[in-house]
C-alpha positions as CSV (number, residue, x, y, z in Angstrom):
1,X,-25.4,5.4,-33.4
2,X,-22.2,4.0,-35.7
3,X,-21.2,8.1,-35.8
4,X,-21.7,8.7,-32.1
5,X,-19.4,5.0,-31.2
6,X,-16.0,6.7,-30.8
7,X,-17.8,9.1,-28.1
8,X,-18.1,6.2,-25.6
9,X,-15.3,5.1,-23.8
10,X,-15.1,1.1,-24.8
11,X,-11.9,-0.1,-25.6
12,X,-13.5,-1.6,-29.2
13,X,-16.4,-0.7,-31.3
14,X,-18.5,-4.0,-33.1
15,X,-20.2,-3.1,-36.1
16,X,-22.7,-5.5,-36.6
17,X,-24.3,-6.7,-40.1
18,X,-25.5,-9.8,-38.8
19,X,-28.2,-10.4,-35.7
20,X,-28.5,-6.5,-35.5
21,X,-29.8,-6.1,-38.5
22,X,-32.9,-7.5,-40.5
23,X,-32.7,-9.1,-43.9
24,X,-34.7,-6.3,-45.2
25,X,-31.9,-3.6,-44.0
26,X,-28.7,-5.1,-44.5
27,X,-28.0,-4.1,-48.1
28,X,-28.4,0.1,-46.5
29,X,-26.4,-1.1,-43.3
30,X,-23.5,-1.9,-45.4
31,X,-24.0,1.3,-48.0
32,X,-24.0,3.2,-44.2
33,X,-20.4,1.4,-43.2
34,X,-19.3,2.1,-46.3
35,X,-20.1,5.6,-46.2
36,X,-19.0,5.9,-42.5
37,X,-15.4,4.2,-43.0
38,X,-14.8,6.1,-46.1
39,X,-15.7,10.0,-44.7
40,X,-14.8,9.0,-40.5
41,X,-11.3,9.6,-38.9
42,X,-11.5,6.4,-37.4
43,X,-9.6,6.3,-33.6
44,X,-11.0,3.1,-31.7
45,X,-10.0,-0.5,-32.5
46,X,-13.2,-1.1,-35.0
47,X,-14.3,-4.4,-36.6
48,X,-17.3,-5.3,-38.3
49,X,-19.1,-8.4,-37.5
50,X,-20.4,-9.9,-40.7
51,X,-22.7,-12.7,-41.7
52,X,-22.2,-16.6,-41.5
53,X,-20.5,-18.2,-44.6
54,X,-23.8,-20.2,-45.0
55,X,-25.8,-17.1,-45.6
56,X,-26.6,-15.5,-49.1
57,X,-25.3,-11.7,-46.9
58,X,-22.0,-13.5,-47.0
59,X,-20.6,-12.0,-50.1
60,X,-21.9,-8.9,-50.2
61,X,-20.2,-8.5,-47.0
62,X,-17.0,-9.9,-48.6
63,X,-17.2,-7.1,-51.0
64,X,-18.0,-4.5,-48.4
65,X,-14.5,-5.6,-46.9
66,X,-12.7,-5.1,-49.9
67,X,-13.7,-1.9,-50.7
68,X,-13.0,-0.7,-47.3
69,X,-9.5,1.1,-46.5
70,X,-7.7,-1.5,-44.5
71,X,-5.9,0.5,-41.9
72,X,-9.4,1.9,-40.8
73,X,-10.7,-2.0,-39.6
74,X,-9.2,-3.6,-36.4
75,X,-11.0,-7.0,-37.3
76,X,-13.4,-8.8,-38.5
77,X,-15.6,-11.0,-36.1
78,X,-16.9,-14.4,-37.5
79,X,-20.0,-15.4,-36.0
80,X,-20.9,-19.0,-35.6
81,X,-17.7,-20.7,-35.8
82,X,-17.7,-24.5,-35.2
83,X,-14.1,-25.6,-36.9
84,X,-10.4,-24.6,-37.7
85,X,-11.6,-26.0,-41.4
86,X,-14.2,-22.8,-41.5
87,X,-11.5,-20.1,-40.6
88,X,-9.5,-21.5,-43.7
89,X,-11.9,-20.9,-45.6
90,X,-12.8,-17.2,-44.3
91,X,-8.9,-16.8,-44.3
92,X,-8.9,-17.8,-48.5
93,X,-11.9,-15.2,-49.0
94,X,-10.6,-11.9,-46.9
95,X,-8.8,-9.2,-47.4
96,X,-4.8,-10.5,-46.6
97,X,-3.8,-11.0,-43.4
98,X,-7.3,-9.7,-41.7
99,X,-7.7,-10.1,-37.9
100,X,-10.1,-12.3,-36.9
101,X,-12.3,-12.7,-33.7
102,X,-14.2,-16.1,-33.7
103,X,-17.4,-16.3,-31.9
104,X,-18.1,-19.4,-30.2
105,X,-22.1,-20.4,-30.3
106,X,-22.7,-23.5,-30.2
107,X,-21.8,-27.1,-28.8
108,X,-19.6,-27.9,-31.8
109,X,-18.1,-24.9,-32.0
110,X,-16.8,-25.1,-28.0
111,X,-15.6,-28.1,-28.6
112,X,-13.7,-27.7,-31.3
113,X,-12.4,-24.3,-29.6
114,X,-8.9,-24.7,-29.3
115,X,-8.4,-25.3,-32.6
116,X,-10.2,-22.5,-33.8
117,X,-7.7,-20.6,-31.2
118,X,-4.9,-22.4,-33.3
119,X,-5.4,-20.5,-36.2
120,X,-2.7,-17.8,-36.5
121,X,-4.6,-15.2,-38.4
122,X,-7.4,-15.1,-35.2
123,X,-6.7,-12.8,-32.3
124,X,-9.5,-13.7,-29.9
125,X,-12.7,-16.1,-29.2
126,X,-15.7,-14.6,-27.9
127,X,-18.9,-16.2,-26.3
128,X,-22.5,-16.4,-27.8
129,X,-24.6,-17.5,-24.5
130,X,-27.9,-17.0,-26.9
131,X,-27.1,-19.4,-29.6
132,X,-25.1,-21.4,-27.3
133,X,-28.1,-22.0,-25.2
134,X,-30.2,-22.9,-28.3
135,X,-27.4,-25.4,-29.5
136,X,-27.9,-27.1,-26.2
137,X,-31.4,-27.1,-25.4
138,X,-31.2,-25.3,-22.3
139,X,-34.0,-23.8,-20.7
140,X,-34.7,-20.1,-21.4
141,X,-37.8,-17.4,-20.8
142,X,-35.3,-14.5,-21.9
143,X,-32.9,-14.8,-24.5
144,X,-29.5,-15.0,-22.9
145,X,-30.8,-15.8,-19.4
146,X,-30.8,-19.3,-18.2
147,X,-34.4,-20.4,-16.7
148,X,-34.7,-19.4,-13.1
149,X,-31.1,-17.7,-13.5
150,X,-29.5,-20.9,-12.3
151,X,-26.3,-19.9,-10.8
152,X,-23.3,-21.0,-12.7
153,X,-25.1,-22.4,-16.0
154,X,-22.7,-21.2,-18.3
155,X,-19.6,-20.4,-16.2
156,X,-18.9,-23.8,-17.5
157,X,-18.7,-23.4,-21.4
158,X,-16.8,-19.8,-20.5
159,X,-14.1,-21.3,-18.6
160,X,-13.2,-23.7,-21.6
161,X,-13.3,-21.1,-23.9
162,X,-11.1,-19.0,-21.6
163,X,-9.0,-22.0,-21.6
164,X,-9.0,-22.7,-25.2
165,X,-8.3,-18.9,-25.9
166,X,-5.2,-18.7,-23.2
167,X,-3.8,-21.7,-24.4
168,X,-2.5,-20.4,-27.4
169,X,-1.8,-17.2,-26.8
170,X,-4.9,-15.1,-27.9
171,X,-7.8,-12.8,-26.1
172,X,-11.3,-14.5,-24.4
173,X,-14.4,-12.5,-24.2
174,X,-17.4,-13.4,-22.7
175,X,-20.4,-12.3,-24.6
176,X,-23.2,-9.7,-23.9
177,X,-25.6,-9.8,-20.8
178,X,-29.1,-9.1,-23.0
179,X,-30.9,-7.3,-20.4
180,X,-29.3,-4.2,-20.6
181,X,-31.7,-2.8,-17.8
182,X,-30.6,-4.7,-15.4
183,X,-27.4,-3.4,-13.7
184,X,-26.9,-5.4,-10.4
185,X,-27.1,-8.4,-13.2
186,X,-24.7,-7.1,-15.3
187,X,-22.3,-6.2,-12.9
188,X,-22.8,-9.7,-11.3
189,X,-22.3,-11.2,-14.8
190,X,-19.2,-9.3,-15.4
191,X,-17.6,-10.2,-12.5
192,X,-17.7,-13.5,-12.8
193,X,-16.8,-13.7,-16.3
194,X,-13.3,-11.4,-14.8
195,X,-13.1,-13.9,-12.3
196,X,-13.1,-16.7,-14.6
197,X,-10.1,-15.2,-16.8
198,X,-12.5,-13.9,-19.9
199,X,-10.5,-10.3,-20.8
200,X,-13.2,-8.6,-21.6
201,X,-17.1,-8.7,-22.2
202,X,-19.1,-7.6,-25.0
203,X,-22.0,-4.9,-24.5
204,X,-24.8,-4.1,-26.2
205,X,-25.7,-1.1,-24.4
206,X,-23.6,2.5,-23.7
207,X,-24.6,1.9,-20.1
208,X,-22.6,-0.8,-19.2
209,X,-19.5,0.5,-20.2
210,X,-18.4,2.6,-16.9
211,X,-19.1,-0.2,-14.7
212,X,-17.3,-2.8,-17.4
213,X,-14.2,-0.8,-17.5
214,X,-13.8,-0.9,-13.8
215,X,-14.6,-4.6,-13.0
216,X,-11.7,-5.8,-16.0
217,X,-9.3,-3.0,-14.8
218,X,-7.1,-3.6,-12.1
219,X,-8.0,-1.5,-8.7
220,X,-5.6,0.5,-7.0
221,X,-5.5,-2.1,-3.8
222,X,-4.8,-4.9,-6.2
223,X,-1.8,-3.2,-7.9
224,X,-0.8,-2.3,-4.4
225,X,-0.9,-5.5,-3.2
226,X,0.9,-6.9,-6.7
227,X,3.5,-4.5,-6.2
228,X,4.0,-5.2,-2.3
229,X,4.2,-9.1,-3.1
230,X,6.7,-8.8,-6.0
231,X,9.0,-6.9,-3.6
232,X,8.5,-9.5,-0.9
233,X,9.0,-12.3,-2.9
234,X,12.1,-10.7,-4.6
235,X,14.0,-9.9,-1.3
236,X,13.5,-13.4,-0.2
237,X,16.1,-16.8,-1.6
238,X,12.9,-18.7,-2.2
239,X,9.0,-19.2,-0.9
240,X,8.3,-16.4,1.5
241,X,5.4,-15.2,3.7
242,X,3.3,-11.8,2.7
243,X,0.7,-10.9,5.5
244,X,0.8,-14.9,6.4
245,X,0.1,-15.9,2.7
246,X,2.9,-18.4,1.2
247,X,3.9,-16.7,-1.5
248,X,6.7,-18.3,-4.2
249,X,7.5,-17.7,-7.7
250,X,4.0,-18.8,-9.1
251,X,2.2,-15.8,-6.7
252,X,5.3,-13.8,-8.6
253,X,4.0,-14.1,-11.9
254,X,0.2,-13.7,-11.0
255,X,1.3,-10.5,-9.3
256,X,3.1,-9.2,-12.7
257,X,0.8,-10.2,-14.4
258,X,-1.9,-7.9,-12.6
259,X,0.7,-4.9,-13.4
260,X,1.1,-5.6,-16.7
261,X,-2.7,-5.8,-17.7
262,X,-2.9,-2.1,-15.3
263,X,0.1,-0.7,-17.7
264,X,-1.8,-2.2,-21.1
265,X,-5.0,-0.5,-19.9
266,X,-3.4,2.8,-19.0
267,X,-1.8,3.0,-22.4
């Protein structure tokens, strides 16, 4: 599977030493990275998602990233990250100047989420509905899945991360949808994680990625309709009308803003 990742067309590729992969197998998981990052031409944004600090994996990881040639990893993804404090720390122990993409799992670590978004040396904040869940009690029969799929239970905690992320500048992605199998869910689920302003959403399964790319990628009727706005507005000395919508320099920059994520994707 890690040779076959740059086949698919996702936008980044996750290599994952923590929940992925048992106690038992880590130690070959890394010698396989190793081996992969040192013999690969390596094309797609990669990161490697490595163990929490307060796990003995920790520092073998640590030494997996410094053996590794630096221009061939994207970032590394912190799992479990409840404070600013902790991505010092991670900072003081990485490779210099390392991206780093802080996963948000817990009750802690969403509320302290704008100031892990603070930190200059992260790039984004991602969700983690499983241990999320677990941190809050909620109810659950399948990992991921609020009972009875109550509608909206976790729009909640991904809108303040979205917030938290935007605020200072960097990415939001919501995490995976566990049950691959499930397409109309997924798709439901990725919707409204676009609608809510996440930039992305993690997958765990080759499957979703057609249907992912075209729920966060602009249609071709909303950069129409972008492009027709802008003009309106621009032609006009204020507020103007656009097929009896009210538009003024706030619909302006929501419009532009819909081009300029179409002309980041194309590229």
């Amino acid at each position: 599977m890690v040779e076959k990742s740059a086949q698919y067309q996702s936008d980044q590729i996750i290599l994952d030493l923590e929940d992925a992969v048992v106690k038992s197998e880590k130690a070959a998981a890394r010698e396989l990275l190793l081996g992969f990052f040192k013999n690969s031409e390596i094309t797609v944004k990669t990161s490697i998602r490595v163990n929490e600090m307060t796990s003995s994996e920790s520092a073998k990881d640590l030494d997996l990233l410094a053996n590794l040639d630096q221009r061939k990893l994207w970032s590394v993804v912190i799992p479990k990250v409840e404070s600013f404090e902790s991505i010092s720390k991670w900072v003081a122990l990485l490779p210099v100047s390392m991206k780093i993409e802080a996963q948000i799992e817990s009750a802690v670590g969403l509320i302290s989420a704008a100031e892990i978004a603070s930190h200059p040396q992260v790039i984004s904040l991602a969700f983690g509905p499983v241990d999320f869940m677990h941190s809050i009690a909620m109810p659950s029969r399948e990992p991921g899945m609020p009972e009875s799929n109550v509608a909206g239970a976790l729009q909640w905690p991904l809108l303040q991360l979205v917030i938290a992320a935007h605020a200072h500048g960097k990415l939001a992605y919501d995490g995976p949808f566990t049950k691959f199998s499930n397409e109309a869910g997924f798709i439901t689920s990725a919707k409204i994680s676009r609608a809510l302003g996440a930039d992305g959403k993690w997958l765990i399964h080759p499957n979703q990625i057609s249907s992912c790319n075209e729920i966060f990628s602009p249609s071709d009727e909303e950069i129409q309709r972008a492009t027709k706005l802008i003009e309106a507005y621009g032609s006009s000395k204020g507020a103007a009308s656009l097929d009896g919508l009210m538009i003024d320099e706030a619909s302006r920059k929501l419009a532009e803003q819909i081009l300029e994520r179409a002309t980041q994707i194309r590229k």
